[in-house]
N, C-alpha and C positions, 0 to 999 in steps of 0.2 A: 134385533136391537137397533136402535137409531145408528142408522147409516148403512145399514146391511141389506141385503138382496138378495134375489132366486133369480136367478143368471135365467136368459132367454131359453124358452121350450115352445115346446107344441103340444096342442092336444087332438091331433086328427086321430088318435087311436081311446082317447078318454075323455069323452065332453065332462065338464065341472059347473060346480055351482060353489058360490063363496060367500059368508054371510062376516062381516065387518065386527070387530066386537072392541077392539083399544086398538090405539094408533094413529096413523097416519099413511095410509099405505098410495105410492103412484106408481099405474103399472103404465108402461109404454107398449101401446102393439107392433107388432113388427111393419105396420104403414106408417109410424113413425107419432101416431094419434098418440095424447097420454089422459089417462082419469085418475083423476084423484077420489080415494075412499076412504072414509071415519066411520067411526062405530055406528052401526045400525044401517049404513050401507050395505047392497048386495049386488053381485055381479054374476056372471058364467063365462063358459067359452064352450066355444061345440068347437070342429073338425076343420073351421076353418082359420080357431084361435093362434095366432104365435106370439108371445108376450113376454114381456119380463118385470118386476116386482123390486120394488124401492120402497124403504122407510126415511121417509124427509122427516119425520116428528122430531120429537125428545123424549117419546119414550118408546118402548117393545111395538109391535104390531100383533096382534093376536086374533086370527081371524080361524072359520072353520070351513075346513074343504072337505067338498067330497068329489069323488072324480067317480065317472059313472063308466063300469069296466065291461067289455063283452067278452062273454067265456066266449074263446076260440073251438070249431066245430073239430 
């Protein structure tokens, strides 16, 4: 929802891919860099991602992730 967040993570254990689809989404990395993304935008993050996720819009963000997982041996 406009004004809401995914509080900072990491993905050194799940690289992602994210493909933009409503909204208004700006994620900050943890170097303090921020991009901004709207529909039809895409992004990822591998292992050496730490980031966090803001809706600036006015309306929902609705984006699709996948996060790419390794079975543990």
């Amino acid at each position: 929802e406009p004004g809401g967040y995914i509080g900072i993570h990491s993905h050194k254990d799940r690289p992602a891919v994210v493909y933009f689809l409503q909204g208004t989404d700006t994620v900050t990395d943890g170097d303090g860099s921020v991009k901004t993304f709207k529909p039809g935008d895409s992004g990822s993050a591998n292992h050496e991602t730490t980031h966090w996720h803001r809706n600036d819009g006015k309306e929902p963000v609705v984006f699709i992730a996948v996060d790419i997982l390794h079975k543990k041996k």
